[in-house]
C-alpha positions in Angstrom: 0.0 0.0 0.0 1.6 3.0 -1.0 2.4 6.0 1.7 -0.3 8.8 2.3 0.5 12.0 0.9 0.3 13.6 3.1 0.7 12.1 6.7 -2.4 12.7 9.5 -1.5 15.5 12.0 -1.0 14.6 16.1 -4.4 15.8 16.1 -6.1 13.9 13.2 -4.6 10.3 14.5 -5.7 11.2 17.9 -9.4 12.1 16.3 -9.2 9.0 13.8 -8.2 6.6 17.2 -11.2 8.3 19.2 -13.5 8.5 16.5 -13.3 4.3 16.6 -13.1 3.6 20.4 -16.5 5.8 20.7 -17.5 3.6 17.9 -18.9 7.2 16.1 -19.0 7.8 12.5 -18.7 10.8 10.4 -22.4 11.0 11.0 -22.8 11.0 14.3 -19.9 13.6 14.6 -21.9 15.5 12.4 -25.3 15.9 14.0 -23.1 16.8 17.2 -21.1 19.1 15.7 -23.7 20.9 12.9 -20.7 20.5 10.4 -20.6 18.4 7.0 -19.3 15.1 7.0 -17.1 16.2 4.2 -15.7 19.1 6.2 -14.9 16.7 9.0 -13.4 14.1 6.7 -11.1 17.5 6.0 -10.4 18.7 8.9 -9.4 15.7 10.4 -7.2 14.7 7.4 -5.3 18.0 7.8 -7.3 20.4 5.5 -7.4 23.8 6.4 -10.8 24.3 8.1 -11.7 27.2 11.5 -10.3 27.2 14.8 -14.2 26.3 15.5 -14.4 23.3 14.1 -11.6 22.1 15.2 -12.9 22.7 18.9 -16.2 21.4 18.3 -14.8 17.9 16.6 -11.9 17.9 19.2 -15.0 18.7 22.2 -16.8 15.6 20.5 -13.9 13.1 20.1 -12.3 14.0 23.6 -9.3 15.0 21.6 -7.0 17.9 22.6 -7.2 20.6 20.2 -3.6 22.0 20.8 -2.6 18.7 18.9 -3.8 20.7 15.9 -0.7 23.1 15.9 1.4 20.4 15.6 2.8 19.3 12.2 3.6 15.7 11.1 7.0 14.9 10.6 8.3 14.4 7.6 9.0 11.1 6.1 12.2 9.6 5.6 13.2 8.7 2.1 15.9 5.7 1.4 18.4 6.9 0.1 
């Protein structure tokens, strides 16, 4: 399986981990939240979405939303 592009943010594993021990889907994130499924799909996969959304999925999830700040590292190449 080939690499992401772009690698999930402290934040977005943290959300992805949570999102499956609460056994909650995009859906159910979305009803609690009042935000698209798509834009949660984005946010969590590092797109660039408000401060406010990122509260409200991190409020939902249990997830601390200072892990947002942080950047992934980048990956090594062979060589």
């Amino acid at each position: 399986m080939p690499a992401r592009k772009n690698p999930l943010s402290a934040w977005g594993l943290q959300c992805t981990t949570q999102k499956y021990v609460l056994g909650m889907t995009l859906d159910d994130i979305s009803r609690e939240t009042n935000l698209s499924r798509i834009y949660i799909s984005k946010a969590i996969n590092g797109g660039d979405v408000s401060d406010d959304a990122v509260e409200a999925i991190s409020k939902v999830l249990k997830v601390d939303p200072k892990l947002s700040r942080l950047r992934p590292r980048p990956e090594r190449t062979a060589g």
